[in-house]
TORLOLUM-253438 format. One record per residue (C-alpha): y, z, x; residue number from 1. Coordinates in Angstrom, 1 decimal. Layout:
TORLOLUM-253438
PT       v       w       u  pos
PT       Y       Z       X  NUM
...
***
This chain:
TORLOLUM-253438
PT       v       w       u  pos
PT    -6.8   -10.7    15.3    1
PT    -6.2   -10.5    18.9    2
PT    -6.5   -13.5    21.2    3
PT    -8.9   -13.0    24.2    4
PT    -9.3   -14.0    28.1    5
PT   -12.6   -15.5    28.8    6
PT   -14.8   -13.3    31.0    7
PT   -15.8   -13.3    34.5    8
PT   -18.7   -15.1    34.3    9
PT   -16.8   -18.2    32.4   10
PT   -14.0   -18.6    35.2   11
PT   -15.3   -21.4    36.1   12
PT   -14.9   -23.1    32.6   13
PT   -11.8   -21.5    32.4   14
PT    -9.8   -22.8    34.8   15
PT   -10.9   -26.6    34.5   16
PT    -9.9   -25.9    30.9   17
PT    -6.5   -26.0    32.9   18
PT    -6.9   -30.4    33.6   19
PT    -8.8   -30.9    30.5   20
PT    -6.4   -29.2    27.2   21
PT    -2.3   -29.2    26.8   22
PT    -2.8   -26.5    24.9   23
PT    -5.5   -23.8    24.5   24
PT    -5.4   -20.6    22.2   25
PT    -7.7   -18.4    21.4   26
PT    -8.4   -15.6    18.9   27
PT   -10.6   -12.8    17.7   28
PT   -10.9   -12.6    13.9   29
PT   -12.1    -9.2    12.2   30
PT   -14.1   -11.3     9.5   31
PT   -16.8   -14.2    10.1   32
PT   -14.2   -17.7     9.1   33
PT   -15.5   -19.8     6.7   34
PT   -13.4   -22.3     6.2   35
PT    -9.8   -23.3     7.4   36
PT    -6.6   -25.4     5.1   37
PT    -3.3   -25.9     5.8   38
PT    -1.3   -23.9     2.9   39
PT     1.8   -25.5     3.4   40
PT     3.6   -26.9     6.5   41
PT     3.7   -23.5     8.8   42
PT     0.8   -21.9     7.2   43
PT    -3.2   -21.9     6.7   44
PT    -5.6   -20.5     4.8   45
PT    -8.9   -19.1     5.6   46
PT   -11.6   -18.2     3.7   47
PT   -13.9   -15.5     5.4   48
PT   -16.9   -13.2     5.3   49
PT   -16.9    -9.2     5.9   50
PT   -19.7    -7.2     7.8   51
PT   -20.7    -6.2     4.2   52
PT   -21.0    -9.5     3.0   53
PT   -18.0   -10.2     0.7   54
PT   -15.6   -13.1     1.1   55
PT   -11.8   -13.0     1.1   56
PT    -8.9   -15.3     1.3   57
PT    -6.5   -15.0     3.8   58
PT    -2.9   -16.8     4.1   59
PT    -1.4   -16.7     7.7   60
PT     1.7   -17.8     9.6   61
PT     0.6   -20.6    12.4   62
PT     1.8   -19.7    16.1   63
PT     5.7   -20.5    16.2   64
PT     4.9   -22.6    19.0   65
PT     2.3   -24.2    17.1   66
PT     5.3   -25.3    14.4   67
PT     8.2   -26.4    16.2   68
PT     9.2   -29.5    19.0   69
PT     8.0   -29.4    22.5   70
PT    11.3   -28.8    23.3   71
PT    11.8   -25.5    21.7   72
PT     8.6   -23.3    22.4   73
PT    10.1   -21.8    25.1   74
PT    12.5   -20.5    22.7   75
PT    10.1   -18.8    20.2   76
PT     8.1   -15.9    21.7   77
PT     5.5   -15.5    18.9   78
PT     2.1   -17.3    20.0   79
PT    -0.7   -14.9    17.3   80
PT    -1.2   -15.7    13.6   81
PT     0.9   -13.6    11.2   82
PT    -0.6   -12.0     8.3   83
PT     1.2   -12.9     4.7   84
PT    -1.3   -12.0     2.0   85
PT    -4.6   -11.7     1.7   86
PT    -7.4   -10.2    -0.9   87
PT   -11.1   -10.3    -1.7   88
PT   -12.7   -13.6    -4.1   89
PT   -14.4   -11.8    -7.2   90
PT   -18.2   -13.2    -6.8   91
PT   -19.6   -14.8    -3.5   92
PT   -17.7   -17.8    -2.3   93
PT   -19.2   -21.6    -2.4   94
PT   -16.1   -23.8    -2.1   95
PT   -12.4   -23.2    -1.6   96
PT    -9.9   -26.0    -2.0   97
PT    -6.2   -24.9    -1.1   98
PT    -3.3   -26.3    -3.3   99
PT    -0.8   -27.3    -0.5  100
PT     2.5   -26.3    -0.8  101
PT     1.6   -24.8    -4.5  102
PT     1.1   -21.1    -3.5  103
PT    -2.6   -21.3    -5.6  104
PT    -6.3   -21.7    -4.3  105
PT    -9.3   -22.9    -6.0  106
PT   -12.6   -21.5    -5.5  107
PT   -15.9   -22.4    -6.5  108
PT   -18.4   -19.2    -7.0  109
PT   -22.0   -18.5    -6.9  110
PT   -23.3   -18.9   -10.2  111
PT   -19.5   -18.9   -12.0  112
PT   -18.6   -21.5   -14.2  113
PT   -16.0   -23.9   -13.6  114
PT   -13.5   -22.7   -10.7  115
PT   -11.4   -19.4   -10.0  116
PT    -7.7   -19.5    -9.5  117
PT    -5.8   -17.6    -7.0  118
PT    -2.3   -16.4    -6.3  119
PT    -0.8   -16.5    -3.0  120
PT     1.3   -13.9    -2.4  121
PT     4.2   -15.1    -5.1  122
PT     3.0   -12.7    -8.1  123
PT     2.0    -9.5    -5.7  124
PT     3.7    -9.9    -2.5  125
PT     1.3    -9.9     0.2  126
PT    -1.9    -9.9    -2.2  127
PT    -3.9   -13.0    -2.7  128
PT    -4.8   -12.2    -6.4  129
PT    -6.8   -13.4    -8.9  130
PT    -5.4   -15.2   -11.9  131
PT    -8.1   -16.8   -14.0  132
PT   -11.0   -19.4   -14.4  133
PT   -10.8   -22.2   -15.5  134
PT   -13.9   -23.1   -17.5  135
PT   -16.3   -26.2   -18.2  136
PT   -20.5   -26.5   -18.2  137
PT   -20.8   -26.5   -13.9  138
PT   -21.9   -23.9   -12.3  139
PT   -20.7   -23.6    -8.7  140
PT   -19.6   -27.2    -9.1  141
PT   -18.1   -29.0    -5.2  142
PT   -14.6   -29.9    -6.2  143
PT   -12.0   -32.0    -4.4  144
PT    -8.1   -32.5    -4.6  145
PT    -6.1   -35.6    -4.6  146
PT    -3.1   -34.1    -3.4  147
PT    -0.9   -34.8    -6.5  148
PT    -2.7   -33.0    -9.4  149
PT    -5.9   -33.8   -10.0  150
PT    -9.0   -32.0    -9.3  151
PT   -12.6   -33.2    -9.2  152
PT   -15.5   -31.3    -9.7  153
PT   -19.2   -32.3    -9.9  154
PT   -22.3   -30.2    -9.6  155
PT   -26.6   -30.9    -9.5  156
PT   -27.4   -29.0   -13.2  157
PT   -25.5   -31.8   -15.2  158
PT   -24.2   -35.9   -15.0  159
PT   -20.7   -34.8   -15.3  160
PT   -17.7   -35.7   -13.3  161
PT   -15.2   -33.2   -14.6  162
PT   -11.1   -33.6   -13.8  163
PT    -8.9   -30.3   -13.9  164
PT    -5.3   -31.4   -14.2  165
PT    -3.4   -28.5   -11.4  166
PT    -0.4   -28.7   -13.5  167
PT    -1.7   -26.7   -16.5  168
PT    -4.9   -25.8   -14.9  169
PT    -7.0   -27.3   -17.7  170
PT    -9.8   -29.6   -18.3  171
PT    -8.1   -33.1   -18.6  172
PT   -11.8   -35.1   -19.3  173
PT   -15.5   -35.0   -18.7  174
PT   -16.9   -38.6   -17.4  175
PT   -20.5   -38.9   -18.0  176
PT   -22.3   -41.1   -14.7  177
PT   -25.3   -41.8   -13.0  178
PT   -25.6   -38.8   -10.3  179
PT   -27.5   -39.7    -7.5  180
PT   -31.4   -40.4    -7.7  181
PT   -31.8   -38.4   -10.8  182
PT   -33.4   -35.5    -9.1  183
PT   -30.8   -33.4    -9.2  184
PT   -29.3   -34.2    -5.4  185
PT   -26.5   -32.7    -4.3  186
PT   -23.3   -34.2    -4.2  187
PT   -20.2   -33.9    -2.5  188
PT   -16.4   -35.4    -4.2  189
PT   -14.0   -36.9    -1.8  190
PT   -10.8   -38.4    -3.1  191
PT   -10.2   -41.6    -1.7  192
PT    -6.8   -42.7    -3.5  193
PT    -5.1   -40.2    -6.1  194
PT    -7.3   -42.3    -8.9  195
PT   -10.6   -42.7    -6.9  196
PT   -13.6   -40.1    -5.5  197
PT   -16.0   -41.1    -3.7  198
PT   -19.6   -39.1    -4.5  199
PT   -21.7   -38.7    -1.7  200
PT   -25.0   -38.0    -2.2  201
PT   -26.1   -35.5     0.3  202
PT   -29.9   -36.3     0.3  203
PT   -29.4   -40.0     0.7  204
PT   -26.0   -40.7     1.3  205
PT   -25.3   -43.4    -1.2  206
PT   -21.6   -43.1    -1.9  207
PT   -20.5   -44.8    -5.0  208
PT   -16.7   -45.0    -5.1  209
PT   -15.6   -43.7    -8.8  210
PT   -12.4   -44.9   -10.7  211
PT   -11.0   -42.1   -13.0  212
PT    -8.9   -44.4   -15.0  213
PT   -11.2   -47.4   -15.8  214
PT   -14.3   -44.7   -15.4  215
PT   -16.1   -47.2   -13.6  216
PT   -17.7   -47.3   -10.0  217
PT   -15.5   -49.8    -8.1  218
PT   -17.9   -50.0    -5.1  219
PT   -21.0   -48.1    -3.7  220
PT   -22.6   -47.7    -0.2  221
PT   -25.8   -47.4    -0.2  222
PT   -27.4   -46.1     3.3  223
PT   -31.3   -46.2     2.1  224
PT   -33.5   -43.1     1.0  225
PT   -34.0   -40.3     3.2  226
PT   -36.6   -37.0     3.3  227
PT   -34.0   -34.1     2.3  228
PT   -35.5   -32.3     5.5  229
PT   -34.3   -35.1     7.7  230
PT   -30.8   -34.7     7.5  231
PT   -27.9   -33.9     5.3  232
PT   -24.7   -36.2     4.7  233
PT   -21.4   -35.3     4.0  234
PT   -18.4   -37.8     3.6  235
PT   -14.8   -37.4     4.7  236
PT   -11.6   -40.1     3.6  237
PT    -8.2   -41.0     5.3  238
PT    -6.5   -40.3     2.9  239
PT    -7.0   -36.6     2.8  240
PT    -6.7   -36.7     6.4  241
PT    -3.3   -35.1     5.4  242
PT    -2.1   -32.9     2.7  243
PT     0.8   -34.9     1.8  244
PT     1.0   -37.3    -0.5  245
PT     3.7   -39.6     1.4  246
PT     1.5   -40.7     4.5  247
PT     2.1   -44.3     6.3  248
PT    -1.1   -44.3     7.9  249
PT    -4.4   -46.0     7.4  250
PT    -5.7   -44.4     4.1  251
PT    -8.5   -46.7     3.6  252
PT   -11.5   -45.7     6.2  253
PT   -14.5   -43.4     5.1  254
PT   -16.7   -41.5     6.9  255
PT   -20.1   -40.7     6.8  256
PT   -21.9   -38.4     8.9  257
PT   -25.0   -36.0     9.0  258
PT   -26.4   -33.4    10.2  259
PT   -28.6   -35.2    12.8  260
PT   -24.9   -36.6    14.4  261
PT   -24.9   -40.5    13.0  262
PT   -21.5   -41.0    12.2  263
PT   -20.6   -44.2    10.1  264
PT   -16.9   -45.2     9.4  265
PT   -16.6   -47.7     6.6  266
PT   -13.1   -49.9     5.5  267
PT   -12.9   -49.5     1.4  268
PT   -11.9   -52.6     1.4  269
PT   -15.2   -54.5     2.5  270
PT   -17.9   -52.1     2.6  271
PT   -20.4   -55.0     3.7  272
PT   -20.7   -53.6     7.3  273
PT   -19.6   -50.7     8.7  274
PT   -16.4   -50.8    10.7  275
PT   -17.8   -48.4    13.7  276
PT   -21.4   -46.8    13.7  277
PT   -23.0   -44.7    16.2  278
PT   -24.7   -40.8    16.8  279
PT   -22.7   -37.6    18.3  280
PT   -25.4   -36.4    21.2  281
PT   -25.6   -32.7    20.3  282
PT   -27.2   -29.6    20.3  283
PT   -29.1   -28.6    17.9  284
PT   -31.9   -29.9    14.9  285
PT   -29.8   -30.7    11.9  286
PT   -30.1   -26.8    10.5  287
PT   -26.3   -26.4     8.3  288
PT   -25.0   -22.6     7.6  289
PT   -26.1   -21.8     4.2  290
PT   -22.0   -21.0     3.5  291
PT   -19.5   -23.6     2.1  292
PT   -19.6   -27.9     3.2  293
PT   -22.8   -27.9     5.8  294
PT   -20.4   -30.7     8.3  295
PT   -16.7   -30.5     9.0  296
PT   -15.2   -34.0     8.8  297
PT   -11.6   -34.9     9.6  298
PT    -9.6   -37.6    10.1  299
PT    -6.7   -37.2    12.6  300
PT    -3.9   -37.3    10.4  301
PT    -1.4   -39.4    13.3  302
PT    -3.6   -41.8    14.1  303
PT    -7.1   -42.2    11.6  304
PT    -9.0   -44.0    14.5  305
PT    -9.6   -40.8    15.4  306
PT   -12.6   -38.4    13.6  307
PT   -13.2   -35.0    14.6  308
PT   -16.5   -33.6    13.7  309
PT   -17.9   -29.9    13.3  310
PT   -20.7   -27.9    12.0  311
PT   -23.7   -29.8    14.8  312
PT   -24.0   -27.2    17.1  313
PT   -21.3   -24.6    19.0  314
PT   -18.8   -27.8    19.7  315
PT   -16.7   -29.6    17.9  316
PT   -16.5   -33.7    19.0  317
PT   -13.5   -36.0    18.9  318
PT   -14.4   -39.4    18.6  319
PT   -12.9   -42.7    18.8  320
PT   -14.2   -45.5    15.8  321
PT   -11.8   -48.2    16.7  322
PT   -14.9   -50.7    17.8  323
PT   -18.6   -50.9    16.0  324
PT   -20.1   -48.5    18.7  325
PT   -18.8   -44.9    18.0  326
PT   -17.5   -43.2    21.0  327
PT   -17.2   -39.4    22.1  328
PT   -13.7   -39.4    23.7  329
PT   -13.7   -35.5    23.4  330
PT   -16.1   -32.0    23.3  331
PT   -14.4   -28.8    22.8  332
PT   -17.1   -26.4    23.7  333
PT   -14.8   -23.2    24.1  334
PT   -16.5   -21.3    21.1  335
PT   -19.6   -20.4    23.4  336
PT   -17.1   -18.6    25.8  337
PT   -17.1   -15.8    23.2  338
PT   -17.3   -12.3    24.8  339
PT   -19.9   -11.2    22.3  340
PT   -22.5   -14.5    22.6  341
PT   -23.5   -17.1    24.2  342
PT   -24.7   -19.3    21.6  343
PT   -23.2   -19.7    17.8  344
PT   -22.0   -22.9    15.6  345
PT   -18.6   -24.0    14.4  346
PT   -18.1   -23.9    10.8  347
PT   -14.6   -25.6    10.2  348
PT   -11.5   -26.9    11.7  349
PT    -8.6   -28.8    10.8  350
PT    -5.7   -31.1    12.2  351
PT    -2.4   -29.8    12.3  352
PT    -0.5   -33.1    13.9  353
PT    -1.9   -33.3    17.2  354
PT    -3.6   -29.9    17.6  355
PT    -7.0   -29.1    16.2  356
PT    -7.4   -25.0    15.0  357
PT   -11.3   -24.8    14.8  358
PT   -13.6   -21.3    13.7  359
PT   -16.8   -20.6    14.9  360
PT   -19.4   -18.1    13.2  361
PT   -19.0   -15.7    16.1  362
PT   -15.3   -14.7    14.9  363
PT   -13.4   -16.9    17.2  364
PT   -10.6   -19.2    16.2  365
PT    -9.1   -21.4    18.5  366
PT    -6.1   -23.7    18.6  367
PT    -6.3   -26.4    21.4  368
PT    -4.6   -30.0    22.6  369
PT    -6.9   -31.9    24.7  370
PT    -5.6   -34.2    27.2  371
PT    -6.1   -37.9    26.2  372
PT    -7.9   -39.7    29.7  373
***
């Protein structure tokens, strides 16, 4: 993985890249990234695709001067990713869900029951192998992870909300509920508290809000039906917005958005009106990759007014949902610059404090600060 300069013919964007970013990075991967998640506090995870079609799991080292104070990157020479383990999923990959700080990933697999379990590196040094599956009636079943351990896992065959307990890696219950509109719509988990996941329904985007202790829905949003060829929604919570458990910042905002770029930020506690609302003015007709979550969705961990959104088109867009009318504060549009094409579409990114590390299908993985104006 090698970074790159941009070409002669993108000098232009290069050098105003100067006044616009603190920080810009950018890499070459080997494999086609899937999907990015921080590992632990130096590290990340990233799930990718081979020329031959097969999906592995890789764990790297961030940048050193990606990991310590401003103060002290001039002291650290290292600025490239560092290989620690890596190693090939057994079927094709649907989901991957990293266990921060737990050296352990989950995956969901095409047409495998329940979820796989992988190593990182502690068992085989350097090799991200496979240690089991855990079992229960979903096939390739969307899961989410509250960050303590608990594991949610829902899927379109069956009205099951299953929860996998991360300590023992078992089934801890199976919660019978109403999914959806009854026609089988896909739904994607999102814990919202360590005791609450929210169940967006992509079709429609009706988002009940599910208590796993009283197994009852606490609230619902409901957004009004929608033709599945319209758009696709996916949802995103605060509270993940970091992997640690311990956060201080505003854990209760929601946020719905699609894959024609309406964006709708809801409090949790009053979900009578939406807090901000409005549509990301981008590129391209809704189409999602037919690989992992269709829309990446992230709150910034240091300050959740602050949602980052990719998976549109070839940019990823920071916006501001302080006030009722959404607005773009931010494009990063560096994934076009690609030596090898003009054209392609993000498919992932993540916050790590103040720095955004975003993949596109073309390979290229970029790191970058942008200047707030």
């Amino acid at each position: 993985m090698a970074d790159w300069d941009c070409g002669d013919e993108d000098e232009d964007w290069f050098y105003e890249s100067i006044t616009r970013y603190n920080l810009l990075r950018m890499f070459d991967f080997e494999n086609t990234p899937l999907h990015l998640q921080l590992s632990d506090a130096k590290s990340i995870c990233v799930a990718s695709r081979d020329s031959s079609g097969r999906n592995d799991i890789l764990e790297l080292s961030l940048p050193e001067k990606l990991t310590v104070p401003p103060e002290q990157e001039g002291l650290v020479k290292s600025c490239d990713f560092k290989m620690k383990c890596g190693g090939y999923t057994k079927s094709p990959l649907f989901q991957m869900e990293v266990l921060f700080e737990k050296k352990q990933v989950l995956t969901s697999e095409k047409n495998e029951f329940g979820v796989a379990i992988y190593d990182l590196g502690s068992e085989k040094p350097g090799v991200v192998s496979w240690i089991g599956r855990t079992l229960c009636d979903l096939v390739s079943p969307r899961i989410s992870y509250n960050k303590g351990s608990l594991v949610a896992m829902v899927s379109t065959d069956r009205e099951d909300l299953v929860l996998m307990s991360t300590d023992d890696s078992r089934i801890k219950e199976s919660i019978k509920w109403t999914q959806g509109d009854g026609n089988g719509e896909l739904i994607k988990p999102e814990f919202v508290s360590p005791n609450a996941v929210s169940l967006c329904g992509m079709k429609t985007g009706t988002t009940p809000v599910f208590d796993v202790r009283s197994k009852h829905t606490s609230c619902c949003i409901l957004l009004g039906q929608a033709e599945p060829c319209d758009k696709t929604w996916t949802v995103a919570s605060s509270f993940l917005s970091s992997p640690h458990s311990d956060d201080t910042a505003d854990l209760t905002k929601l946020a719905l958005v699609s894959s024609l770029g309406t964006v709708i930020i809801y409090d949790l506690r009053n979900i009578q009106e939406p807090v901000c609302k409005g549509n990301i003015d981008h590129n391209m007709n809704g189409s999602n990759p037919p690989y992992l979550l269709p829309i990446c969705v992230k709150f910034c961990p240091t300050k959740t007014s602050t949602v980052s959104v990719s998976g549109l088109d070839e940019n990823v867009y920071v916006c501001d949902v302080t006030f009722p009318e959404l607005k773009t504060i931010f494009v990063h549009d560096g994934h076009c610059k690609h030596r090898t094409a003009n054209s392609t579409l993000t498919v992932s990114h993540l916050w790590y404090e103040d720095v955004i590390i975003s993949a596109s299908e073309n390979t290229s993985v970029h790191c970058w600060q942008f200047k707030v104006t």
